[in-house]
N, C-alpha and C positions, 0 to 999 in steps of 0.2 A: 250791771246788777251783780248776781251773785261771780258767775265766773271772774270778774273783775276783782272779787274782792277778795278771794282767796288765793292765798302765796300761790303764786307758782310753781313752784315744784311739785307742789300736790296734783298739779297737770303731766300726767306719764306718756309718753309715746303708745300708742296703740294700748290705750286705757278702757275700751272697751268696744263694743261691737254691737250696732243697728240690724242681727239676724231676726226673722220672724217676729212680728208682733204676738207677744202669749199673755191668752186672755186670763182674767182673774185666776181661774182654777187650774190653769196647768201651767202653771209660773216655776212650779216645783218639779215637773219634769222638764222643762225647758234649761232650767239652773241645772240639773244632773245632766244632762246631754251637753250644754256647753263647757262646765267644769270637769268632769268623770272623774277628779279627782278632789279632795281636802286641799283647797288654798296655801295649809299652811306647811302640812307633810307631804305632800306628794301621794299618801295612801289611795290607794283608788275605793277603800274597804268604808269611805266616809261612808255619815247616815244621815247630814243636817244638813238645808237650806237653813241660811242663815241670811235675818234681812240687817243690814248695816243701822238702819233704824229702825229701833223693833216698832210691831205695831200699838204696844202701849202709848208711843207716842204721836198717835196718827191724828191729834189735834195741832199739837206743833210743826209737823210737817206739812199741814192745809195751812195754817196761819202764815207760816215762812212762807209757802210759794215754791214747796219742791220738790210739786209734780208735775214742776217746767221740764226738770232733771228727767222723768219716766218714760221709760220708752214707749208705753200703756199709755194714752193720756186719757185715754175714757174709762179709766177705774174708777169705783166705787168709792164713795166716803169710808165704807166697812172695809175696805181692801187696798187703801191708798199707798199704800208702803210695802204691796206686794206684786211691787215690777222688778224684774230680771235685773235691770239695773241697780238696783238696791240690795241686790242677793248672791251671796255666795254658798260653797260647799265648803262644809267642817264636817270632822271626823268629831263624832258625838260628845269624845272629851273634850278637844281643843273648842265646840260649841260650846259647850258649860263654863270655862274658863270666857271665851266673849264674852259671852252674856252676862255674867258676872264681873264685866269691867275690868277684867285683868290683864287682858290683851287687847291689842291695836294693830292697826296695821298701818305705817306713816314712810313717807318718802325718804329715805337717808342715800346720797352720794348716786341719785337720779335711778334709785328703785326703789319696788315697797317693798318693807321688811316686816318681820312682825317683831311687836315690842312688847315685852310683858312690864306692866307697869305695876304688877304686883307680885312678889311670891305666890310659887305654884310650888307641887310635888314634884315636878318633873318635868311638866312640858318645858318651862322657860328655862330649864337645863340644856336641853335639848333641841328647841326652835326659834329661843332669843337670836335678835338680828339677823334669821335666815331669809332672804330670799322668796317672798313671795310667788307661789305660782302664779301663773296670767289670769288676772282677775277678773275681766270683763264687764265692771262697775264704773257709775263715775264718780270722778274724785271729789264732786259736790260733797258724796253719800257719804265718802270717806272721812273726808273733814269733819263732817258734822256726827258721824261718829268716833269720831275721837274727841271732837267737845263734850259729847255725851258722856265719853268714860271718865272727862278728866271730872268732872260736875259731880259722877258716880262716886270717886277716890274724894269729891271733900262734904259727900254725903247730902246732896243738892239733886236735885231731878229736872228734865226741861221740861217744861209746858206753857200752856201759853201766856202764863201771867207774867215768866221770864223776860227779862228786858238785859240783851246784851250790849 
């Protein structure tokens, strides 16, 4: 099924971790206690969980099938897209910049980096091709948010009417 279908190398060594099952509402302190830092800068001063697939899209993730991926498996239809594995910590700029499709984070030369696939003011001066800290996501979530930005850059959105 899915693992099968997505390249390989989006599969990292020690790509994530099976700690504590956290229920719907403390998903966000469980992401700050395993992270304590911004994924992308190392700052510890971050302020965002950040889910790899936002929950706007918590119809296409029920349709696809990828809450096989969640560590959670008894979440909520309302809450489907907010398991630990789906979430990282960003530092509240480098969040806005995700969210906005600008940045990625993808496997290059058997580690994740981040890629900014779009002019920024500065971040992508300063953390193009860095070195992702230890992410503790699966690569499922990864992949499929990077089909989301690239869909984002030619002004297309997923849902479930999408047929890839």
């Amino acid at each position: 099924m899915w693992p099968a279908q997505i390249p390989p190398e989006w599969h990292q060594p020690g790509g994530f971790s099976n700690q504590g099952l956290a229920a719907a509402s403390a998903y966000v302190a469980e992401v700050r206690g395993r992270d304590r830092s911004c994924r992308i800068t190392g700052f510890s001063d971050a302020g965002s969980v950040a889910p790899l697939i936002p929950r706007e899209e918590a119809d296409w993730f029920v349709s696809r099938g990828m809450s096989l991926f969640n560590l959670n498996q008894a979440l909520s239809p309302a809450y489907i897209t907010s398991d630990v594995l789906n979430c990282l910590l960003l530092r509240d700029d480098v969040y806005r910049v995700f969210d906005d499709a600008k940045l990625v984070i993808v496997p290059k030369n058997g580690k994740y980096v981040s890629h900014f696939v779009q002019q920024t003011t500065n971040l992508g001066h300063l953390y193009h091709n860095c070195e992702s800290w230890e992410l503790g996501v699966r690569a499922e979530f990864l992949y499929a948010r990077f089909a989301w930005s690239v869909l984002q850059l030619h002004g297309l959105f997923v849902s479930t009417q999408t047929r890839f």
